[in-house]
C-alpha positions as CSV (number, residue, x, y, z in Angstrom):
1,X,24.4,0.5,50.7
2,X,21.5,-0.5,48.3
3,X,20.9,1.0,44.9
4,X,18.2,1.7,42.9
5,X,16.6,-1.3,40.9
6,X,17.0,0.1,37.2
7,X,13.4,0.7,35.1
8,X,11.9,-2.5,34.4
9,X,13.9,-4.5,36.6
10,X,12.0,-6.2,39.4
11,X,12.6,-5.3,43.0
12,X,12.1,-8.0,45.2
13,X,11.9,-6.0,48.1
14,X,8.7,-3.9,46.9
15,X,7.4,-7.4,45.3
16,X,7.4,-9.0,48.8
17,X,5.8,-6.3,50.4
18,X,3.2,-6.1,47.9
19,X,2.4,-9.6,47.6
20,X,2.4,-9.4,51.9
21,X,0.6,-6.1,52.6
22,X,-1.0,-5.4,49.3
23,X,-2.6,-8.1,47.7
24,X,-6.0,-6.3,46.1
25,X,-7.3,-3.3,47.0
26,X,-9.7,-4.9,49.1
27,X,-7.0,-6.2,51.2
28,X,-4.4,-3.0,52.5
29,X,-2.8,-4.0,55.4
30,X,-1.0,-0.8,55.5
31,X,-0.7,-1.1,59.2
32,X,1.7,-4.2,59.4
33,X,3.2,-2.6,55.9
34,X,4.7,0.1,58.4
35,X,5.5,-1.9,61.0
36,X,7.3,-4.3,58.5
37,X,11.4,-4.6,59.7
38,X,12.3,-4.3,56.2
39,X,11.1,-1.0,56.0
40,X,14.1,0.0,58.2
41,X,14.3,3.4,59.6
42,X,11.6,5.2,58.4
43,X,10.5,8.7,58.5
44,X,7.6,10.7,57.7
45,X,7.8,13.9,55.1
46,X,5.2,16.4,55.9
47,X,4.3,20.2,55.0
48,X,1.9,20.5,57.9
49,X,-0.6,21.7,55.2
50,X,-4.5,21.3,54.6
51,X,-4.7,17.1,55.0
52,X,-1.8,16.6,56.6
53,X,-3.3,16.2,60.0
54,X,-4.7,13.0,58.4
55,X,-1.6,11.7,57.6
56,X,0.3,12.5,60.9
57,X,-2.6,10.9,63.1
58,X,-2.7,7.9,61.0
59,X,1.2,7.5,60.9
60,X,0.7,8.2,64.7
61,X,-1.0,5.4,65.9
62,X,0.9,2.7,64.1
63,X,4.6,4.3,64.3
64,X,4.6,5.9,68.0
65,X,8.7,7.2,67.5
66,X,8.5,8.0,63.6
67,X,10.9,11.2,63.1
68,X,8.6,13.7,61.3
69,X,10.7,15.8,58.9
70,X,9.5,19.4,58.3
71,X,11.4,21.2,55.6
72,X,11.1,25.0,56.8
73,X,11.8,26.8,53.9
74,X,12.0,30.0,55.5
75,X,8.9,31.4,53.4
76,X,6.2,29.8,55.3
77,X,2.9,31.6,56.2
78,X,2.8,32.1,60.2
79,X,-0.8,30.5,60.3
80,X,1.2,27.2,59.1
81,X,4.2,27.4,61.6
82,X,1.5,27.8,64.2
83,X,-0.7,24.4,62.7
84,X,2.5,22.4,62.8
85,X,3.1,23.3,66.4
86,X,-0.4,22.5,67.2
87,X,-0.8,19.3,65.3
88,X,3.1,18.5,67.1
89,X,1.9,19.2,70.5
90,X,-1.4,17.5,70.1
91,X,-0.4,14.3,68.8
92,X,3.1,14.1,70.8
93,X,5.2,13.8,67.3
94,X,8.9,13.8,67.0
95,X,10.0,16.1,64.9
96,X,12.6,17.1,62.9
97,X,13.0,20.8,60.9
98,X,15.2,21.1,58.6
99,X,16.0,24.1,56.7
100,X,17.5,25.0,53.4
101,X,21.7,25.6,53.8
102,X,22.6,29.1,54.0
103,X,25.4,28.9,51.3
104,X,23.0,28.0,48.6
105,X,20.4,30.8,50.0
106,X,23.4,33.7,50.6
107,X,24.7,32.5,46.8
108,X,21.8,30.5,44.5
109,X,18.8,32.5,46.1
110,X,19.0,35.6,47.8
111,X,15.8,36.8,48.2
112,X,12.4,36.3,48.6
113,X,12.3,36.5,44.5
114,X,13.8,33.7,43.6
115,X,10.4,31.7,44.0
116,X,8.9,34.0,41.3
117,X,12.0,34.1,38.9
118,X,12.9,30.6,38.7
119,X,10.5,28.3,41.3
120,X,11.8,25.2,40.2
121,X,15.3,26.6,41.4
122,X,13.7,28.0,44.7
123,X,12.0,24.4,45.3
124,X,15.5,23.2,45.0
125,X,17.4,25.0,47.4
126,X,14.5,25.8,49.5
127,X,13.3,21.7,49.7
128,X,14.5,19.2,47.4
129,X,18.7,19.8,48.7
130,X,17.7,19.7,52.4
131,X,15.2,16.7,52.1
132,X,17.8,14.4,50.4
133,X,20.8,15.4,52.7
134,X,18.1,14.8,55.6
135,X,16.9,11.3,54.3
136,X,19.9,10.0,54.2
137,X,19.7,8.8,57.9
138,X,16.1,6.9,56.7
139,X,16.2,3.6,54.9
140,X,12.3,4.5,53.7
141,X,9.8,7.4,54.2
142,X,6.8,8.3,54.3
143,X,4.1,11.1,52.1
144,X,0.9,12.0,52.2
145,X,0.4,12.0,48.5
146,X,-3.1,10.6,47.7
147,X,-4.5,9.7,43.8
148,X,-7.5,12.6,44.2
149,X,-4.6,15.0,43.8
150,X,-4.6,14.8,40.7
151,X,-1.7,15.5,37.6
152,X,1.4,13.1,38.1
153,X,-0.2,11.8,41.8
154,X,-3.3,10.4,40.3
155,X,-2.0,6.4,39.5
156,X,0.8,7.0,42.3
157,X,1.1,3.2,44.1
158,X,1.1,2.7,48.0
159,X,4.4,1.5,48.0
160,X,7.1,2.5,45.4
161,X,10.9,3.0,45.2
162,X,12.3,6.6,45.2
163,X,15.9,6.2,44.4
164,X,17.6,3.9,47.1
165,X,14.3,4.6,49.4
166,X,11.4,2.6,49.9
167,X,8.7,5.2,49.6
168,X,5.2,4.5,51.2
169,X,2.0,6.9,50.0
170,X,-0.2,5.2,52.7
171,X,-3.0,7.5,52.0
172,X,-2.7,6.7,47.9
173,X,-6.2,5.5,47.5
174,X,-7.9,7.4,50.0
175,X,-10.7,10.3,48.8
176,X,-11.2,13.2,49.9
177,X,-14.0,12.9,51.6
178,X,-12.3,10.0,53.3
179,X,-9.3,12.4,54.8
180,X,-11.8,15.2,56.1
181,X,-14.2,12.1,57.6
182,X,-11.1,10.7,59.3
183,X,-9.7,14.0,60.3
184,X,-13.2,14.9,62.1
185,X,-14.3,11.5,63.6
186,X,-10.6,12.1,65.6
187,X,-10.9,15.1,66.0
188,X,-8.2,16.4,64.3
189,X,-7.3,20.0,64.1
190,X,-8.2,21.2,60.5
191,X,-5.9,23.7,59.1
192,X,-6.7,27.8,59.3
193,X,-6.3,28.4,55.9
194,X,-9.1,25.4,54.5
């Protein structure tokens, strides 16, 4: 088991893989990056929300098995049930849905209301708990976090460490316009509610 590398430490992994994959950011070779063996077993995180058909396409083409976690927190609009099993069919993905345990729903967050009481307690039970026990099978993962996002997301790196995970954002620098270009020119299925 590895453990995290403690704040200001240097992880050698992430260093090699920079130095390899990310030298400038004229140079992403984000493609051999996933493909690395070091990477372990990987898995991709996704919401099937507006962009993520970007993501899932992308990760598609270079990871042809990558297990593709969906956290169904029981509270998701129909129209995005129905995109993730469009985007799933369409571009042949694996995927695993995972859903929040009923002991902490039955006990921490009966209800609908929970969300609007206490979200940070809802995105707990409802996301965060499930995600962890799920990633636990995974050596790294994969998000479709990008910089344009904006608040906390706006300097976040391509590759990073997220507790004992390698954590890779491969869409990190990419714009906005760059995501709906890409989705189009593949003809991508954009989401109902854009």
């Amino acid at each position: 088991m590895s453990y995290p590398t403690p704040p200001g430490a240097i992880d050698n992994v992430i260093s090699e893989l920079q130095y390899r994959y990310l030298p400038s950011l004229d140079r992403l070779g984000v493609a051999g990056l996933l493909k690395n063996e070091r990477l372990g077993k990987v898995a991709v995180v996704s919401s099937f929300g507006i962009e993520s058909g970007c993501l899932l396409h992308f990760i598609s083409q270079i990871l042809l098995a990558a297990d593709v976690i969906f956290v169904d927190t029981l509270l998701h609009f129909p129209v995005t049930l129905e995109y993730r099993d469009q985007l799933v069919e369409k571009l042949k993905l694996n995927l695993v849905t995972i859903a929040p345990h009923k002991d902490f729903l039955d006990t921490e967050g009966p209800g609908e209301d929970l969300y609007s009481s206490e979200p940070n307690g809802c995105c707990l039970i409802r996301k965060v708990f499930p995600l962890q026990d799920q990633l636990a099978s995974y050596n790294s993962w994969i998000s479709g976090r990008k910089r344009y996002q904006g608040g906390q997301r706006s300097n976040i790196p391509i590759l990073e460490r997220s507790g004992e995970y390698i954590k890779v954002n491969p869409l990190a620098t990419w714009t906005k316009s760059k995501v709906f270009n890409y989705m189009q020119l593949h003809e991508i299925p954009i989401h109902p509610h854009l």
